[in-house]
N, C-alpha and C positions, 0 to 999 in steps of 0.2 A: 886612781884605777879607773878604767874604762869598759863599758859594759857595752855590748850591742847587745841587744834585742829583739826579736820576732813577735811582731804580731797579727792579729787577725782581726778583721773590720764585718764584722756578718749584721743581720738584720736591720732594724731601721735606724739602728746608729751610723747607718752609710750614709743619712743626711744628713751628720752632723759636719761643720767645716771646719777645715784644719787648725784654725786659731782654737777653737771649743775642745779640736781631741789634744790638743796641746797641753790645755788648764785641765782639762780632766788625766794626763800623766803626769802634773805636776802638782796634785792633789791625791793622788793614789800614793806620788812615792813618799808624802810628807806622811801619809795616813800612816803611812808600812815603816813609817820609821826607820826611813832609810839613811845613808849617811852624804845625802847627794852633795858635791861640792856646786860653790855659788861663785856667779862672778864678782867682782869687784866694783867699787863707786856709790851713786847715790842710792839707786835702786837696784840692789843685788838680786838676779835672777838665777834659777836651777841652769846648770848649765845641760842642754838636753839638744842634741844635732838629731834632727829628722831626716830620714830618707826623701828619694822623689815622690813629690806628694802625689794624694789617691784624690781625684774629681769628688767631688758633692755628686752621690746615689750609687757610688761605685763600691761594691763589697771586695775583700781582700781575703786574702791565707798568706799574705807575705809582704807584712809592712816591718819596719824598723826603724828604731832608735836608739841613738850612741848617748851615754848617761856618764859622767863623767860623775865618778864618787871622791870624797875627801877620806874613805878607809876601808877595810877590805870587806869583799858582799861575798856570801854562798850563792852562786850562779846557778845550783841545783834547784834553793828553794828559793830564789827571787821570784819567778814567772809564778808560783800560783800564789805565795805573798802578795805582789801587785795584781793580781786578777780579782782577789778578793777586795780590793778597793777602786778596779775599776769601773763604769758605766757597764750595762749586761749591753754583750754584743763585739768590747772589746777584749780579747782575751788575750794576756801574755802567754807565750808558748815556750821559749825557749831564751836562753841567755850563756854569753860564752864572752871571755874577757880579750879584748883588742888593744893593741899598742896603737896610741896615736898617730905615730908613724904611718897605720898601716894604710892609710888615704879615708878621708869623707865618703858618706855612703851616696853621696850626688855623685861624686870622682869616681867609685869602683864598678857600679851598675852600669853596664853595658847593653845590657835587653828585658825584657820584660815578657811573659807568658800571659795571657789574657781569655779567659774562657766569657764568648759571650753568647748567652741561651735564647733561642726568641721560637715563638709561637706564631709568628705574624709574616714568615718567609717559608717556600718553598725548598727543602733540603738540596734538592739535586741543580735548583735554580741556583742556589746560590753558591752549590761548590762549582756549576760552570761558570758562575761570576769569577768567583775567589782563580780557578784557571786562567780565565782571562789577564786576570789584574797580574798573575804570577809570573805569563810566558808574556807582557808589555815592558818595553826597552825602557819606558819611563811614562810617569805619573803625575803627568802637570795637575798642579791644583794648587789656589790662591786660600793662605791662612792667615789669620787675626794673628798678632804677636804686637802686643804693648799698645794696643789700640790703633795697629798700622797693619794693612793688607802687605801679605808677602807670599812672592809665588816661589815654593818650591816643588822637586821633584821627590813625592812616598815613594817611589819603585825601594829604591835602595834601604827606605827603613823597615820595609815588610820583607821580614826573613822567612816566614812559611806561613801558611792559612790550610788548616784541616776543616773538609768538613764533615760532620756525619749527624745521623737522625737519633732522637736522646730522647726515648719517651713522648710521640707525637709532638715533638718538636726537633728543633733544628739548632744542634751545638757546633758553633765554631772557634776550635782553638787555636792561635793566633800569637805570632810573636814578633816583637815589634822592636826596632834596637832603639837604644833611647840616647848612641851618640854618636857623631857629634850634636844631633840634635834628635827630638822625638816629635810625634803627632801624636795627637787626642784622639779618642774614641768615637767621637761624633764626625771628626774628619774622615778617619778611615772609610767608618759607615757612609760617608757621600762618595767615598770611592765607589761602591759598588750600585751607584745606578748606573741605570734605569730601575733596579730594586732599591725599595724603601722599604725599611720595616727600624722596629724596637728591640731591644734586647737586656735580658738581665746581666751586668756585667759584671765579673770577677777577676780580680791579678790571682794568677797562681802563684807565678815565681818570678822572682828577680833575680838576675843573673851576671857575676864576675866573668872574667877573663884573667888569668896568669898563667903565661909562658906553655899557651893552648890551651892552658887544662880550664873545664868552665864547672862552676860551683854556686852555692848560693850563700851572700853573706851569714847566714844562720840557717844549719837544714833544719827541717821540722821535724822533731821525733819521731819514728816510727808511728808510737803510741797514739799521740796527738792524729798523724795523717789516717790512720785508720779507722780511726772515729769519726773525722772530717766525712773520710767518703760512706761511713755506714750513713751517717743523717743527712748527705744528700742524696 
């Protein structure tokens, strides 16, 4: 049996790195007494498939992982079962059972929603930037990839940029497709000088594609997202 999962990355467990939130889902689930299946050979590990990974300082509402059980799980009460053995800041959210078949969550994720907060930009400056960047035919700019510069063209991975004013500050929400290929946060952000600034950065949603219709590997309950926006 195969489980996808939802989760959320909030407070300063955003500087944890992917290897660490890794051991810490595969200590939760041993805790929760779960019936996860392992692989085979010398050193048999939790068989546990991640989504596209979240940056070191990047908070989330919409991470995931495919958990591949040896026997059958209640998908109702998994998420607060594992949340009670995870790290505070990780919280499972939801869980819903997938056929192998139905593709890798690297393979199905097509875009990504990205809300990022900063205090350190002018609002109206920077939705004439985000204009700029939106009505340009193309977007030269040279990126790192395996320790080797590579110049590609963002126009085409920047699918929209909003921006508006959020409490004396300046929110831009931002979606970014992530195939055939994606860019970083920090990239993007060099897109818009001659403005420099910081920003607090959040994934809202990650995003399928089937036969038009677009969805999210795992919605976030009702319950859950209304809570989210009461505490921020």
């Amino acid at each position: 049996m195969r489980v996808r999962i939802r989760y959320t990355v909030t407070g300063k467990i955003r500087f944890l790195g992917h290897r660490d939130v890794a051991r810490a889902w595969e200590r939760a689930l041993r805790r929760a007494g779960q019936p996860v299946a392992y692989s085979e050979g010398f050193s048999p590990r939790p068989k546990l498939h991640f989504g596209l990974a979240l940056s070191v300082g990047h908070e989330s509402l919409a991470e995931y992982v495919d958990v591949d059980f040896s026997g059958p799980v209640d998908t109702a009460k998994l998420p607060p079962e594992l949340s009670n053995h995870l790290p505070e800041g990780i919280d499972a959210v939801a869980a819903v059972a997938v056929q192998r078949s139905d593709g890798s969550l690297q393979a199905i994720v097509d875009a990504c929603t990205w809300h990022l907060r900063s205090i350190d930009v002018d609002t109206q400056a920077a939705a004439d930037r985000a204009a700029e960047l939106l009505a340009a035919p193309a977007l030269p700019a040279t990126v790192s990839r395996k320790g080797k510069d590579v110049d590609w063209d963002l126009r085409p991975i920047i699918r929209s940029i909003d921006v508006t004013p959020d409490n004396g500050a300046t929110l831009l929400v931002i979606e970014l497709a992530t195939a055939p290929r994606g860019i970083r946060i920090p990239e993007l952000l060099a897109a818009f000088k001659p403005l420099t600034f910081s920003a607090r950065v959040t994934r809202i949603n990650q995003w399928t594609t089937t036969e038009g219709s677009r969805t999210e590997p795992v919605p976030m309950p009702p319950r859950v997202s209304h809570a989210l926006r009461r505490a921020s």
